[in-house]
N, C-alpha and C positions, 0 to 999 in steps of 0.2 A: 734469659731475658726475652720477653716476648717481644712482639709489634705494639707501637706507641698510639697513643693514642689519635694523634696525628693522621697514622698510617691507615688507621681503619674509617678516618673522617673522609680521608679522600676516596679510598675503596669504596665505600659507602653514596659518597656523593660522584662516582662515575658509575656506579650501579641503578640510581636513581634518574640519572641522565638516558641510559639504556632507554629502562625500562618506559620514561618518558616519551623517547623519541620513538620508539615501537608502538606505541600508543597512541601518539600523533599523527604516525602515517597512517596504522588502521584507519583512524577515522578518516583522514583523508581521502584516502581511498572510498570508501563507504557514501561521502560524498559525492563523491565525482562517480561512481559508480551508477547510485541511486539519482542523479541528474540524466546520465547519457542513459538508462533503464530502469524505470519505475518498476518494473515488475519485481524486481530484485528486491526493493523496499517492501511489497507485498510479502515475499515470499519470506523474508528475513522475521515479518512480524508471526504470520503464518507459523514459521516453525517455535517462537517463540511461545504461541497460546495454545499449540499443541503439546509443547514441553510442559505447561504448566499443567492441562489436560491431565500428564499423562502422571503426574507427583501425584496431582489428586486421585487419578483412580488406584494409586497405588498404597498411597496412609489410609484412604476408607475403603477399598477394597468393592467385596459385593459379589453379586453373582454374576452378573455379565463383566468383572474387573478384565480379567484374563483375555476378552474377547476386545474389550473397548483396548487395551494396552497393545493388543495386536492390529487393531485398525489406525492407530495412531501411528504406527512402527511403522505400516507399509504408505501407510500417509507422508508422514518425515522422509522416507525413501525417496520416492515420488517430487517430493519437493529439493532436494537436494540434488537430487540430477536433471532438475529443471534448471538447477541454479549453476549446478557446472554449466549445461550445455549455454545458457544465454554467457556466463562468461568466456565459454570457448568460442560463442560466435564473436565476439569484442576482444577475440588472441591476449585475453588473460588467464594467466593461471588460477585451479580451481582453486588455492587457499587464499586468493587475493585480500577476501574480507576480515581473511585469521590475523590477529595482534603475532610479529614475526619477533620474538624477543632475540636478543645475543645469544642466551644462553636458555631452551626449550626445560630443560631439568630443572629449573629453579624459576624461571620466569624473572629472572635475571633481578632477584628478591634479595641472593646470596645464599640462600638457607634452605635448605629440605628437611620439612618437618623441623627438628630443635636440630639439625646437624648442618654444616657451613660444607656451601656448597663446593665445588671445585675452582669455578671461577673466582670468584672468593679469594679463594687462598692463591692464584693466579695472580689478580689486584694487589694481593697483601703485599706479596715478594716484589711485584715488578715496582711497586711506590715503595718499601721498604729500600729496595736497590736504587730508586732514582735517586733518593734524598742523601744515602750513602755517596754514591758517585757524584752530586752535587756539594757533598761535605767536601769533594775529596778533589774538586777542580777539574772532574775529569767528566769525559762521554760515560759509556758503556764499557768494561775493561774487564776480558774475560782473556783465560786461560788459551783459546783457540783465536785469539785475535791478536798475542802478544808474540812480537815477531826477533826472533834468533837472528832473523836477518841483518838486524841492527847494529849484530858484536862484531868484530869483525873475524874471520877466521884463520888470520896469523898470527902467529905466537910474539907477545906481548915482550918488555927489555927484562921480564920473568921469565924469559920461557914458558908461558903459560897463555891459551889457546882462550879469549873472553869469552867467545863462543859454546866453546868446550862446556865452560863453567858456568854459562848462565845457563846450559842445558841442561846440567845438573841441578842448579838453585832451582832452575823451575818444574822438573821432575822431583822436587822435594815439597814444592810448593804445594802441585797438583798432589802428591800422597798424603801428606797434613791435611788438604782440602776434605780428600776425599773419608778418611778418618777422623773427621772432626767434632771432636766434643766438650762441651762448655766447660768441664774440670782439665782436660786433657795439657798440655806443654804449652806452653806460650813458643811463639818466632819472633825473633829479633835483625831488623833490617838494619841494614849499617851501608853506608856508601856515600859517594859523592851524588851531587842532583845529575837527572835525568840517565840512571843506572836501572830505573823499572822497579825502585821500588814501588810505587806509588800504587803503580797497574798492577803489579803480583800480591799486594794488599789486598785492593778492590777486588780483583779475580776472586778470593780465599773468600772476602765480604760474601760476595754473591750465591758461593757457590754451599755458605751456614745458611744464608736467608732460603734460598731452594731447600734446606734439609727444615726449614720451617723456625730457624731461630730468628730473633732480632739480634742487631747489630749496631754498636755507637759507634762513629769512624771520628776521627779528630788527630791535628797533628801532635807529634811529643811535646811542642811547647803551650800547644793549647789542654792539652792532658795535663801537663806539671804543674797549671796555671790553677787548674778545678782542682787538682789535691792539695797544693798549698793552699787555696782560697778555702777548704771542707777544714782542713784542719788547723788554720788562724781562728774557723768559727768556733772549730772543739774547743782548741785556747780558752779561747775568749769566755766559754760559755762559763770553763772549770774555773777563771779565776772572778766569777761576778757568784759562782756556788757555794 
């Protein structure tokens, strides 16, 4: 099961946010730059008409191309380090006027060329995981935050160690996590409330989405509830056929 449609709405719409907000400051900047130093606004165009310059002498070519394409080269130089230097004198950095995205590989678009970038797939998992952990009444509940601490470490009117054994359940947890595959065993939690099942769920949840699955989390009576309600429809459907 992949990520819902949901999950890619919000990746999407904190992706666009980015690349907005990076966007906004350039200009800002650009701004305030080209107020406290006109020359800047000069030199911005500057490079600009000499880029265009230099396309053209490039698709028509000629005989002097080669030469004009080297005068424009050492021209663009020239101007560029005119432009650091006036922003070093104003103690800003030389890429102050560059659009500063989150993520420089992708321009924080999501996608390289037809392929989905890495942040991306960052977004997917970390909002696939919220809405999980929000199904599930809880924070964040991983594997390295669930604490042993809690059992206690004397032996129980079993003679058996709670400690011991949730060290165990949870060293079984983390091995199913870590071998985890969509046809593979199912795990069945059983206990009294607040025994951990809840968080050694969610841990597991978290740890399919990082391997790139999606994930429906829901309690056993709201699960029972969607297959009795799927299958009164079948009913229904067979006896109106």
């Amino acid at each position: 099961m992949g990520y819902s449609k949901e999950i890619y709405r919000l990746a999407q719409q904190e992706l666009d946010r980015r690349r907005n907000t990076a966007r906004d400051t350039a200009e800002k900047h650009q701004a305030e730059i080209y107020s406290a130093i006109p020359r800047i606004r000069e030199i911005q165009k500057e490079l600009a008409d000499s880029g265009l310059r230099a396309v053209q002498a490039a698709i028509y070519g000629g005989p002097n191309s080669p030469q004009a394409l080297s005068s424009l080269r050492i021209k663009n130089q020239a101007l560029q380090m005119e432009r650091v230097k006036l922003l070093e004198s104003a103690r800003l950095p030389a890429d102050f006027l560059e659009v500063h995205y989150t993520c420089p590989k992708c321009q924080d678009t999501g996608y390289i060329i037809n392929r989905r970038c890495e942040c991306l797939e960052k977004l997917l998992r970390r909002f696939a995981y919220r809405q999980v952990s929000e199904s599930g009444g809880l924070g964040e509940c991983r594997f390295e935050n669930f604490l042993l601490s809690y059992y206690p470490d004397t032996p129980n009117q079993d003679g058996k160690i709670p400690r011991k054994i949730m060290a165990g359940i949870l060293n079984s947890c983390q091995e199913y996590a870590r071998n985890f595959l969509p046809n593979g065993e199912s795990l069945l939690f059983r206990g009294h409330t607040g025994l951990g099942k809840t968080h050694l769920s969610l841990a597991i949840a978290y740890e399919a989405i990082e391997k790139g699955y999606g994930v429906y989390y829901a309690s056993s009576q709201r699960l029972l509830d969607k297959l009795q309600a799927k299958q009164f429809q079948r009913q229904t459907k067979e006896d109106t056929d």
